[in-house]
C-alpha positions as CSV (number, residue, x, y, z in Angstrom):
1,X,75.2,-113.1,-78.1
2,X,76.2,-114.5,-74.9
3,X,79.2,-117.1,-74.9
4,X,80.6,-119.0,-72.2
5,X,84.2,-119.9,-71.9
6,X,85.9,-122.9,-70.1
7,X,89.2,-122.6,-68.2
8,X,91.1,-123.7,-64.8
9,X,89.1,-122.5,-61.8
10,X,92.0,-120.9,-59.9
11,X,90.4,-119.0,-57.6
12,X,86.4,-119.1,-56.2
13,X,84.1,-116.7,-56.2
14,X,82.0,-114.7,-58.7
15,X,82.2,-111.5,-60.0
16,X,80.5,-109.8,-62.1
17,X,81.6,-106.6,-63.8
18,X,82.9,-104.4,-67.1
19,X,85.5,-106.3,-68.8
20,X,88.9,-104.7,-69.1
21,X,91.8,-105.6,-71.0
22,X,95.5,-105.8,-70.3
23,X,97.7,-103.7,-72.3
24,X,101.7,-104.4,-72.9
25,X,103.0,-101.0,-72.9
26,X,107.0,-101.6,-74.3
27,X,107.1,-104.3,-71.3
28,X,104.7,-102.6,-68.9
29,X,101.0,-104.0,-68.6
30,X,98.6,-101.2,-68.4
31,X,94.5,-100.6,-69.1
32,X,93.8,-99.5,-72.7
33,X,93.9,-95.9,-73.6
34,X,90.3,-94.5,-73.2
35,X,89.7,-96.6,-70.2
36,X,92.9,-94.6,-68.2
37,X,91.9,-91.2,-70.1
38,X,88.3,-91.8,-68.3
39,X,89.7,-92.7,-65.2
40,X,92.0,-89.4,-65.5
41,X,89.1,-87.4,-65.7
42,X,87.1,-89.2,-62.8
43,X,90.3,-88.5,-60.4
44,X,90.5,-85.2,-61.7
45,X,86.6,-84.5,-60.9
46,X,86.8,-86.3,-57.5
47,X,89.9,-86.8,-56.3
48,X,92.1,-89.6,-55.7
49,X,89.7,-90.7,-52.5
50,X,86.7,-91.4,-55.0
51,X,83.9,-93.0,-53.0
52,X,82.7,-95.3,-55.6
53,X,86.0,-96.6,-57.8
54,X,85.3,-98.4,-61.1
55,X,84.8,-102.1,-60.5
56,X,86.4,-104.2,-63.4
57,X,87.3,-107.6,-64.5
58,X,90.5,-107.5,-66.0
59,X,91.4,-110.3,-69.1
60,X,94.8,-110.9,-70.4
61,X,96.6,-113.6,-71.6
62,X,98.9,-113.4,-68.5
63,X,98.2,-111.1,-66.1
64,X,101.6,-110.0,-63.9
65,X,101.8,-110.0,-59.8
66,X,102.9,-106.8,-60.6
67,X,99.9,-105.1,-62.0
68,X,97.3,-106.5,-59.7
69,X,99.2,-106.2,-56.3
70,X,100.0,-102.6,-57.4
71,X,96.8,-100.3,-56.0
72,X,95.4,-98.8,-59.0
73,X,93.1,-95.0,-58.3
74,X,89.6,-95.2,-59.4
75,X,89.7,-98.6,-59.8
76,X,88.3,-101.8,-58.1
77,X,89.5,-105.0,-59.8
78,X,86.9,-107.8,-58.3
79,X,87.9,-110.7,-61.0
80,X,90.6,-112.1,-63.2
81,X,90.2,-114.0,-66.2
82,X,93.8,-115.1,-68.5
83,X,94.5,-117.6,-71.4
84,X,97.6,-118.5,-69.4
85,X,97.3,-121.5,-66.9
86,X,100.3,-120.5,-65.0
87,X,98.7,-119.9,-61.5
88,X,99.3,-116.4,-59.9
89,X,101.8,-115.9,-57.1
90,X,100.8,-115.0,-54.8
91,X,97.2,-115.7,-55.6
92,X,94.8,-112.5,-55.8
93,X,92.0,-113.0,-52.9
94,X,89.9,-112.9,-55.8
95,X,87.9,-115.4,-58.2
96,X,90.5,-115.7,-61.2
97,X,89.9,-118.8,-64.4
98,X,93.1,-119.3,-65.8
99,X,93.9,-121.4,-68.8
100,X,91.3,-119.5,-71.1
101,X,91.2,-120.5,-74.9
102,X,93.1,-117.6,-76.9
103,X,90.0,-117.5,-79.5
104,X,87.4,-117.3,-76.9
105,X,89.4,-114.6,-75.4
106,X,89.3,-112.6,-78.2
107,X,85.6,-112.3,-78.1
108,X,85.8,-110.4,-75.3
109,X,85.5,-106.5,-75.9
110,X,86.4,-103.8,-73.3
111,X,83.7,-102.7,-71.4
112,X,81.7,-106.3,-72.4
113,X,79.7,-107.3,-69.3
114,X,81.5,-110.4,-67.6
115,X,80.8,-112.9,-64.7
116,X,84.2,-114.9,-63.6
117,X,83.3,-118.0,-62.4
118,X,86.1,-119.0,-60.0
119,X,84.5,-121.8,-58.6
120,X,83.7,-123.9,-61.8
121,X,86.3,-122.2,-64.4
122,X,83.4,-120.4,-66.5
123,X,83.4,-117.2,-67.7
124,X,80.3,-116.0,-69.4
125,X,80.7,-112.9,-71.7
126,X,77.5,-110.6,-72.1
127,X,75.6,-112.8,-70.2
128,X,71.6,-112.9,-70.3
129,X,69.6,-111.5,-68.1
130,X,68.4,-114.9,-66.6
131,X,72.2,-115.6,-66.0
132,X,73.4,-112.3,-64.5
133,X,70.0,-113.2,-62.2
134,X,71.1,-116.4,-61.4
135,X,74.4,-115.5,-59.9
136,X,72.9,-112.6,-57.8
137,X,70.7,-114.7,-56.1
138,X,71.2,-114.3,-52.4
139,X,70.9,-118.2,-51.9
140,X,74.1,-119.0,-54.1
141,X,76.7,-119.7,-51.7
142,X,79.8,-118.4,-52.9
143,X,82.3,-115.2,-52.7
144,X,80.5,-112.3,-54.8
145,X,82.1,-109.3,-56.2
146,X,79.6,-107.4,-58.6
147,X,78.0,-104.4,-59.4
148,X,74.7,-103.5,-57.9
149,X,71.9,-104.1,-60.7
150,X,71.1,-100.2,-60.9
151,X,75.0,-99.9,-62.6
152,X,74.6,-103.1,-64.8
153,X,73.3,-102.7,-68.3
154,X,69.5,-104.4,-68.7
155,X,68.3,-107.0,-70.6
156,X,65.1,-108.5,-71.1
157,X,65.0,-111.6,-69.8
158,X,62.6,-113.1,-72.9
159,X,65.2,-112.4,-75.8
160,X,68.5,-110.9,-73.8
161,X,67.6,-107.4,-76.0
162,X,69.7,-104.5,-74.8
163,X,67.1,-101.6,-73.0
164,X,69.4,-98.4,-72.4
165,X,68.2,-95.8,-69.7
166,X,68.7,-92.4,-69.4
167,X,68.1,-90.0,-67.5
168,X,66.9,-86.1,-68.4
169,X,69.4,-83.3,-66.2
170,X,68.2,-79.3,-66.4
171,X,71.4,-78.9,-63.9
172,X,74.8,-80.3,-62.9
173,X,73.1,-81.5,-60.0
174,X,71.0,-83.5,-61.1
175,X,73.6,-85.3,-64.0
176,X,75.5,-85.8,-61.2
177,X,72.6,-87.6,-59.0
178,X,71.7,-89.2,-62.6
179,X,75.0,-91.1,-62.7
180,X,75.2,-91.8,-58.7
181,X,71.9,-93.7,-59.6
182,X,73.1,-96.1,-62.4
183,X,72.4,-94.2,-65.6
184,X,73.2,-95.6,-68.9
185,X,73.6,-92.3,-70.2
186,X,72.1,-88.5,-69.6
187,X,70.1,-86.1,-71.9
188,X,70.8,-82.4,-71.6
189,X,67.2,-80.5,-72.7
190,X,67.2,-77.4,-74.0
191,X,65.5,-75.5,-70.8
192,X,68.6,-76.4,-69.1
193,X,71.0,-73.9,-66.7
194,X,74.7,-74.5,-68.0
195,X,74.9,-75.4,-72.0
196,X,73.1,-73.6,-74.6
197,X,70.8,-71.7,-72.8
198,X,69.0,-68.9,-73.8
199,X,69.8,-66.9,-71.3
200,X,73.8,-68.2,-71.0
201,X,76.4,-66.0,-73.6
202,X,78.7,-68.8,-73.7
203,X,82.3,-68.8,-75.8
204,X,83.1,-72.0,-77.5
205,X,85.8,-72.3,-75.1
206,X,83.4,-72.0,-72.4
207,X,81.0,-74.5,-73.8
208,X,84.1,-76.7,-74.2
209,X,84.8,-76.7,-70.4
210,X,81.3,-77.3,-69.7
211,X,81.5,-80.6,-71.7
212,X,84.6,-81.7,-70.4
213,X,83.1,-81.3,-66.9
214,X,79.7,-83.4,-68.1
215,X,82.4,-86.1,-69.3
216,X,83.8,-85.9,-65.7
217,X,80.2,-86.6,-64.4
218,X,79.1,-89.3,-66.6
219,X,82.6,-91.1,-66.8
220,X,82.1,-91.5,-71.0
221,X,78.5,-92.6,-71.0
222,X,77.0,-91.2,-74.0
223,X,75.5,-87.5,-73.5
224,X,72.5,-86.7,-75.4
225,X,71.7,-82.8,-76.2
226,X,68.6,-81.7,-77.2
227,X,69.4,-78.4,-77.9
228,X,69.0,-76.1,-81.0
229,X,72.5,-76.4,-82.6
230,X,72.5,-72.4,-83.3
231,X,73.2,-72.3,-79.6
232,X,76.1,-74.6,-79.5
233,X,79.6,-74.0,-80.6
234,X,80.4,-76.8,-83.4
235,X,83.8,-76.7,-82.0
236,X,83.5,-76.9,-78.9
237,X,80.8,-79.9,-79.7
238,X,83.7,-82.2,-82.0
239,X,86.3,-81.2,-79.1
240,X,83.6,-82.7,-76.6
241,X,83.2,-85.8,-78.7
242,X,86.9,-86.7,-78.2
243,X,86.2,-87.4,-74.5
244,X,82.9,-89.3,-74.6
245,X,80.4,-90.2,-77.1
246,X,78.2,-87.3,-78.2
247,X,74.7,-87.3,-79.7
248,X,73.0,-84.3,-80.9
249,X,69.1,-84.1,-81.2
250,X,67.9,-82.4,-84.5
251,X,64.8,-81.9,-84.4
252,X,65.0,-79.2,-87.9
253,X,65.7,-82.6,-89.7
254,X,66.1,-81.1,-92.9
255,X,69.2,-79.5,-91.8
256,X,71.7,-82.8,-91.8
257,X,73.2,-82.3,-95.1
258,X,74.4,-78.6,-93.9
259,X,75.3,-79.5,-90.6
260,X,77.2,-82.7,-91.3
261,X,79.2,-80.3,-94.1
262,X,79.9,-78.1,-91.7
263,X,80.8,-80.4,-88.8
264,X,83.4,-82.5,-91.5
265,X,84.8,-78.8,-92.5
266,X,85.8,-78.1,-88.4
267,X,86.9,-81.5,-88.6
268,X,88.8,-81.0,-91.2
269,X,90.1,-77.9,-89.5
270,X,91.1,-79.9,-86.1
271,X,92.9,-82.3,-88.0
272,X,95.3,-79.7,-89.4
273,X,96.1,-78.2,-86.1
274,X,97.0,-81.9,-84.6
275,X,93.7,-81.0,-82.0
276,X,91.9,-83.8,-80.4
277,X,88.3,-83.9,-81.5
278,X,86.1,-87.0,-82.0
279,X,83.3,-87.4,-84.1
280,X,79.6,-85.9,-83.7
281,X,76.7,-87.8,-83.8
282,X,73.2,-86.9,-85.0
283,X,69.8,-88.3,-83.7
284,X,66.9,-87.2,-85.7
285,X,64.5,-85.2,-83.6
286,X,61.0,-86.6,-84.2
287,X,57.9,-85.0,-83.2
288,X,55.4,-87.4,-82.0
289,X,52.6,-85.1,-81.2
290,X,49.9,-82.9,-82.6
291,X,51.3,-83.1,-85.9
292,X,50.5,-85.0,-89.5
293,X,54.3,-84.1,-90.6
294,X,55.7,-86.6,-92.6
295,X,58.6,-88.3,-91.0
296,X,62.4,-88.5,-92.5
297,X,62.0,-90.1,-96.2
298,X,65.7,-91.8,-94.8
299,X,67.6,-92.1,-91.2
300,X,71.3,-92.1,-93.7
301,X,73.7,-89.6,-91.6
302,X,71.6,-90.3,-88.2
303,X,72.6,-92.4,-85.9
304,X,69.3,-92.7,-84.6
305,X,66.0,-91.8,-84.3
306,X,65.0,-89.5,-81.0
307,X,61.0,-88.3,-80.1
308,X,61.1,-85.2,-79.1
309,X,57.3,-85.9,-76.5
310,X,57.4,-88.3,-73.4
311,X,55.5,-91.5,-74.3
312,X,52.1,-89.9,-73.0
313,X,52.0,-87.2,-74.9
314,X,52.4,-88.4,-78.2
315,X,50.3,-90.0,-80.6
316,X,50.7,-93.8,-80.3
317,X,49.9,-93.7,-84.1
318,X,53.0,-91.8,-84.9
319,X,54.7,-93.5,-82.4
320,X,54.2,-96.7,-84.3
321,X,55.3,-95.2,-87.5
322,X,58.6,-93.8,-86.2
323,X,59.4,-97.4,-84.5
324,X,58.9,-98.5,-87.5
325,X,61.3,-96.5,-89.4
326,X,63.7,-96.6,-87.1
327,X,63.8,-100.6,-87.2
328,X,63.7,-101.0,-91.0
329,X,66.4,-98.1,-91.0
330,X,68.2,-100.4,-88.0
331,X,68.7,-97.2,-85.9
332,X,68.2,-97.3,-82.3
333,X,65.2,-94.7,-81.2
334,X,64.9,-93.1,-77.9
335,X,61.3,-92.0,-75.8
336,X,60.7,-90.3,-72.5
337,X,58.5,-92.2,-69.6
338,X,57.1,-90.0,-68.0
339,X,57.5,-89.6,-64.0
340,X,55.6,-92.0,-62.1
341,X,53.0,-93.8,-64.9
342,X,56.4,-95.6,-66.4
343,X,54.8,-98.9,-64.7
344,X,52.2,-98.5,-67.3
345,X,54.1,-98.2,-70.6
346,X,57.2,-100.0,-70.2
347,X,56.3,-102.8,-71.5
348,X,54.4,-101.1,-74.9
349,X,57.8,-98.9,-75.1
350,X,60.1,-101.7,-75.1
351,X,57.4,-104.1,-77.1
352,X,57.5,-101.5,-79.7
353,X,61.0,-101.1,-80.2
354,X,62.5,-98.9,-78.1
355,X,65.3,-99.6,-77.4
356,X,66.6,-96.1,-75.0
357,X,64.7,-94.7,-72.4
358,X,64.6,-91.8,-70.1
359,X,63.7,-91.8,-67.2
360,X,63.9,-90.0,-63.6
361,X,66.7,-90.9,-61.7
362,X,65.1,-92.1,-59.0
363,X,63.3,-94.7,-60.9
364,X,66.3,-96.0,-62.6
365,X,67.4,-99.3,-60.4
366,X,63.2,-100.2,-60.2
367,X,63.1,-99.6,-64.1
368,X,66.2,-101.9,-64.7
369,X,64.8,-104.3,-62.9
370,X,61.6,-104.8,-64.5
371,X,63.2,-104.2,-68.0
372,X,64.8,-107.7,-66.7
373,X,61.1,-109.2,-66.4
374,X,59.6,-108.2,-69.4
């Protein structure tokens, strides 16, 4: 739900970007944990000299000279928004509201969308799509600082609902061309060249590395993998999970019970040796196609629904039936577009429900922006 919070223009300009919240560290203000953790391994992937630097909006209730004067790595701050209406000394050459409400501040969730309204004191949290479109209008005269529309989340602009969109990678190449173009998220298939493959012998250590160099890529965007889970390493999968979240396809749906024993007794196992893990989690695999198999009885120990056939090659029928499910269940269910004849089904994807999408990466700024229309 979008909110919109009053306060002291300080500063003009807009920007619009991820919110991120200021931390007191014993006396020192500092980003929360995962966000420096995710910046670590974006520095670590690319260097200190990183071409495209996380833009954020920082929100505090004050905000110390110190922290904003002091170049951060990786990281672009383009707006200020604080509950304190001290005014900033030297003031930031950038739009700041000051003077926030404390309880309205505490809406505000790290990573939440933001525009910071510097030249009327607003600051709108998870704004609408209309809204975000509003502000980017080339005719608005004013300072802007934001995100290109390919990077920002999309919402429709009849009832502000939340479209993911992914993008399907068969090499690191392509997740990292996936990303450059504004994915929500990527989806590893099981025809791919570095994790799981049939051909690849891989250790659990070495499928450990590989994931820790897909959570450099996508910067701890959700990673799909729809991959048989006899080819993965279970521990190498909850050791992923610690470093961005991790959703694995089943299409054998059957199987949950087992698996989720098994992943709880690694777990389990982690836990005693003080290791970092994070939890797994499961996407039923749902074939759409060619088949009269019945679907899950219940989604309980998924956390979501995924159809294992791009759009045009399943049965609408069975399409219908697992949107369905997957509302009544209130899981979130993911379809393919295919290539070029996404134009065509967009709108009977998202009007039925589905609410993640993949689609090539080169389509993922023009799909955003009609997702915005619908």
């Amino acid at each position: 739900m979008s909110e919109i919070l009053h306060g002291i223009a300080a500063r003009p300009g807009v920007a619009i970007a991820v919110a991120a919240r200021l931390h007191d560290d014993f006396g020192t203000p500092t980003l929360a944990p995962d966000r420096l953790r995710r910046l670590g391994e974006r520095l670590r992937s690319y260097g200190v000299e990183n071409p495209q630097p996380e833009q954020i909006i920082v929100v505090a209730d004050r905000i110390p000279p110190a922290f904003w004067l002091a170049p951060l790595p990786g990281v672009q701050v383009v707006g200020l928004a604080a509950s304190s209406p001290s005014p900033l000394s030297p003031p930031p050459d950038l739009p700041v509201v000051l003077g926030l409400d404390e309880a309205g501040l505490g809406l505000i969730e790290e990573d939440d969308i933001l525009i910071v309204d510097g030249d009327r004191g607003r600051v709108y949290v998870a704004p609408d799509a209309a809204t975000v479109a509003r502000y980017q209008s080339p005719f608005l005269s004013t300072r802007r600082f934001f995100l290109e529309g390919s990077h920002l989340p999309a919402r429709t602009a009849s009832d502000n609902r939340l479209v993911t969109v992914l993008c399907s990678a068969r090499t690191l190449a392509e997740a990292e061309d996936a990303m450059a173009s504004g994915a929500d998220g990527l989806v590893v298939p099981t025809d791919n060249d570095f994790l799981g493959a049939e051909a690849l012998a891989q250790t659990a250590g070495e499928q450990a590395q590989m994931l820790g160099d897909l959570a450099r890529i996508i910067g701890g965007q959700p990673l799909y993998l729809d991959i048989p889970p006899e080819r993965l390493a279970l521990t190498a999968l909850a050791r992923g999970a610690a470093r961005l979240p991790l959703h694995l396809v089943l299409r054998e749906w059957a199987e949950q019970p087992d698996l989720q024993e098994r992943i709880e007794e690694i777990e389990s196992a982690l836990e005693g040796d003080d290791a970092l893990f994070g939890r797994l989690h499961l996407q039923a695999g749902v074939c759409a196609a060619g088949t009269e198999d019945d679907l899950p009885e219940a989604l309980d120990g998924f956390a979501g629904v995924f159809v294992t056939e791009s759009i045009l090659d399943a049965s609408w029928e069975r399409l219908l039936l697992a949107s369905g499910q997957a509302r009544r269940a209130g899981k979130p269910i993911t379809v393919a577009l295919n290539g070029d004849w996404w134009p065509q089904v967009l709108g009977d994807a998202v009007g039925m429900g589905f609410g993640r999408l993949i689609v090539p990466a080169a389509a993922v700024a023009d799909v955003k922006d009609a997702v915005r229309e619908l």
